[in-house]
Residue, then its C-alpha position, 0 to 999 in steps of 0.5 A: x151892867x143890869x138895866x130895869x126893864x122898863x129902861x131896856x124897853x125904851x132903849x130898844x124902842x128908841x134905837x127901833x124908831x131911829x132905824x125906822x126913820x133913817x130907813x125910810x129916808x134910804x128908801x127913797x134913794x138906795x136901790x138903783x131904778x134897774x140893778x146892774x148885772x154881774x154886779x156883786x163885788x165885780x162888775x162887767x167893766x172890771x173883769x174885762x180889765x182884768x182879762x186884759x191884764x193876766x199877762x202882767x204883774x201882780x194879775x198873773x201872779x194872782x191869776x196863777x195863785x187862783x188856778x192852781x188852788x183847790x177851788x179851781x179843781x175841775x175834779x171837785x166834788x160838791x159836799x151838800x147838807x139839807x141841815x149845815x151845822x155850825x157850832x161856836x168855834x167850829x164845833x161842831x161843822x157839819x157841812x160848814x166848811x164844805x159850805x164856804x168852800x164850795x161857794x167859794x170854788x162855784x165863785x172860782x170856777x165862774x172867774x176862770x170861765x170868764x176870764x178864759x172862756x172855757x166852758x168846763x169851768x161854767x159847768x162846774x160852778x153851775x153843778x155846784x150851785x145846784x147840788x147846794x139848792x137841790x139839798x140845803x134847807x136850814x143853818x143851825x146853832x149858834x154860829x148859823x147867822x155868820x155860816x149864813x152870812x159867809x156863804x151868803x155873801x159869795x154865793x151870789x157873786x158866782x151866781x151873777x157871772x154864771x146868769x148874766x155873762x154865761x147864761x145857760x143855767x137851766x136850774x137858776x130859778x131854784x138857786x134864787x129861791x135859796x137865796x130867797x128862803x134858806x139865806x135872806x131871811x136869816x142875814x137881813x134882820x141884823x143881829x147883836x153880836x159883834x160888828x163883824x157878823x152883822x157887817x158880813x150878814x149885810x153884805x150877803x143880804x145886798x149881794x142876795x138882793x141884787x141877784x134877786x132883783x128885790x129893791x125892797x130887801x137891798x134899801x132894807x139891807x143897806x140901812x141897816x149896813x149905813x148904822x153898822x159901818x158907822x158904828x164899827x169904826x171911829x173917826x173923830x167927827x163922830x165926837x168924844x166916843x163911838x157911835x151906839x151900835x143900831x142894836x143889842x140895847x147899848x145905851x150908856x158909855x160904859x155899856x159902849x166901852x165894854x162893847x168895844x173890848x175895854x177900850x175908853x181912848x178912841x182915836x181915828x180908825x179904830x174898830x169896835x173889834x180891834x183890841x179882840x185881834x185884827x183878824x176880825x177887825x179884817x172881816x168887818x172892814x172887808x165887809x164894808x169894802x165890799x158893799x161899797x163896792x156893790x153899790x158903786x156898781x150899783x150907782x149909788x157909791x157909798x165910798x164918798x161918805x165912808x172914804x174916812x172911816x175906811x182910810x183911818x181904819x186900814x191906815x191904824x192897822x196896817x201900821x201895826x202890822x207893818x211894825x209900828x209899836x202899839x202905844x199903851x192906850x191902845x189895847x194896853x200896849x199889845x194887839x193880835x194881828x192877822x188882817x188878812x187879805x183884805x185889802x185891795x178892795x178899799x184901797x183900790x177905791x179910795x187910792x187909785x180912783x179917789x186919790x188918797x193917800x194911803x202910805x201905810x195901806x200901800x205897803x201892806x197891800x203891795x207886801x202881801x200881793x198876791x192876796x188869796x182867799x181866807x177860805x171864809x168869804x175873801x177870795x183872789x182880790x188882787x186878781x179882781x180889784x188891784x188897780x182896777x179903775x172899771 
């Protein structure tokens, strides 16, 4: 649908006056007085219990699953590029995949050090952050927000460990200048697009502000991720149809319907990605999952006011993936499936410290543990967070 310009301005400088004021009023509240360290996705308190865990079940399986990957080689060698290249479905990738999964394996290398105490391990993350900041300068074309938003998002995960918990890292300072200048610029204004790249852009921006220390950026970051995740996933409280997303000028229903792949019947849990396919639905959710995670280490704890969209959202898909039919007024009838492991995170939080029940979930969840790594940005889950109360 074409709109007038004149409309297009007033759409966009409405939705920019909403943020502007919801944004100062999370200022106020958002950003702990101190931030806590390690304290992305995992804190402190949460390792421990899982390095009390690795002789039981599903801690060793998942550990093992972990150990015997790839990304815990100690032969690894890191792949940087100055200029990472990603192209829409990957084409072209260069240095895309070397990027995830070198991050990945620096996140990796930092969870076995920790939970094993073998220094080998530290070193390796360590030498694989500092190939990455000593090289890497820029993400190009068109799929550069989300490879930003991937890598961005567990870069600091490693980097938390291996700086609070280890400590002996001559090159952090130049690390945390990348963050600062090759990734936070790129995730922290948001974008248009689908939900799950802004989702995932928010949750390397929080997880960036954190490691930097930098309250401004992480209040920015989670204003922004308050809009989206309120967007993404529908519950009934949010009235007849979805709530508009914080961006790209959509303004009327059918704008909104179209937006949501064609999909006019909105019911509990549904995401504005479910009828593309679950895989992407998966990436939004784990997103959302994971700031929520962050800032309950924090002490802010967003699960309390997402616990409804998140426990609609996993609940609606995991019962398709564990064999209920797809009615005809959700996406026709047919939904692509592949959620992925993704999630043990939310249902940690909201089943086992919040009491929900989450049937469902908890099928999914327990069919497929241990759950691994989508060699994106989800990695070992049920190592970090099955029935972790910390």
């Amino acid at each position: 649908m074409r709109r007038s310009p004149r409309r297009a301005l007033l759409a966009s400088a409405v939705a920019a006056a909403i943020l502007s004021v919801l944004s100062v009023t999370v200022v106020a509240q958002a950003a702990p007085t101190a931030f806590q360290h390690p304290g992305v996705l995992v804190g402190r308190a949460q390792l421990d219990f899982v390095k009390g865990k690795l002789g039981q079940q599903p801690w060793a399986a998942a550990y093992q699953q972990m150990t015997t990957s790839r990304y815990a080689s100690l032969s690894r060698t890191p792949a940087p590029r100055a200029v990472v290249e990603c192209g829409s479905y990957s084409n072209p990738n260069n240095g895309c995949t070397d990027e995830r999964e070198d991050a990945i394996a620096a996140y990796t290398d930092a969870l076995v050090w920790y939970l094993t105490g073998n220094t080998a391990y530290a070193q390796k993350a360590i030498q694989l952050m500092d190939a990455w900041s000593a090289t890497i300068t820029s993400h190009t074309n068109s799929n550069a927000p989300l490879e930003t938003a991937w890598a961005g998002s567990v870069w600091p995960r490693a980097a938390e460990i291996i700086k609070h918990a280890y400590g002996n890292w001559p090159n952090q300072a130049r690390f945390a200048t990348m963050l600062r200048t090759v990734y936070l610029p790129v995730v922290i204004p948001g974008i248009h697009s689908n939900g799950n790249w802004e989702l995932s852009m928010m949750e390397a921006a929080v997880g960036i502000s954190v490691f930097l220390d930098d309250k401004a950026s992480y209040d920015r970051a989670i204003a922004r991720f308050k809009l989206r995740a309120a967007s993404y996933i529908y519950v009934t409280a949010d009235g007849s149809q979805p709530n508009y997303p914080p961006a790209g000028g959509i303004d009327t229903r059918a704008e909104l319907v179209s937006y949501w792949q064609g999909q006019s019947t909105f019911v509990d849990g549904l995401s504005q990605e479910t009828c593309r396919d679950f895989t992407h639905t998966g990436y939004g959710i784990s997103a959302i999952a994971h700031v929520a995670e962050t800032t309950r280490i924090q002490g802010e704890d967003l699960y309390p006011a997402l616990q409804d969209r998140l426990r609609h959202a996993l609940g609606f898909h995991t019962k398709f993936e564990n064999g209920t039919a797809v009615p005809s007024a959700i996406c026709g009838g047919s939904v692509t499936k592949g959620l992925g492991p993704v999630t043990e995170v939310a249902y940690n939080a909201l089943h086992n410290r919040l009491g929900i029940a989450m049937s469902q979930t908890q099928q999914y969840t327990e069919a497929k543990r241990p759950q691994g790594t989508n060699n994106l940005f989800v990695a070992w889950e049920t190592l970090t967070h099955a029935g972790n109360p910390a």
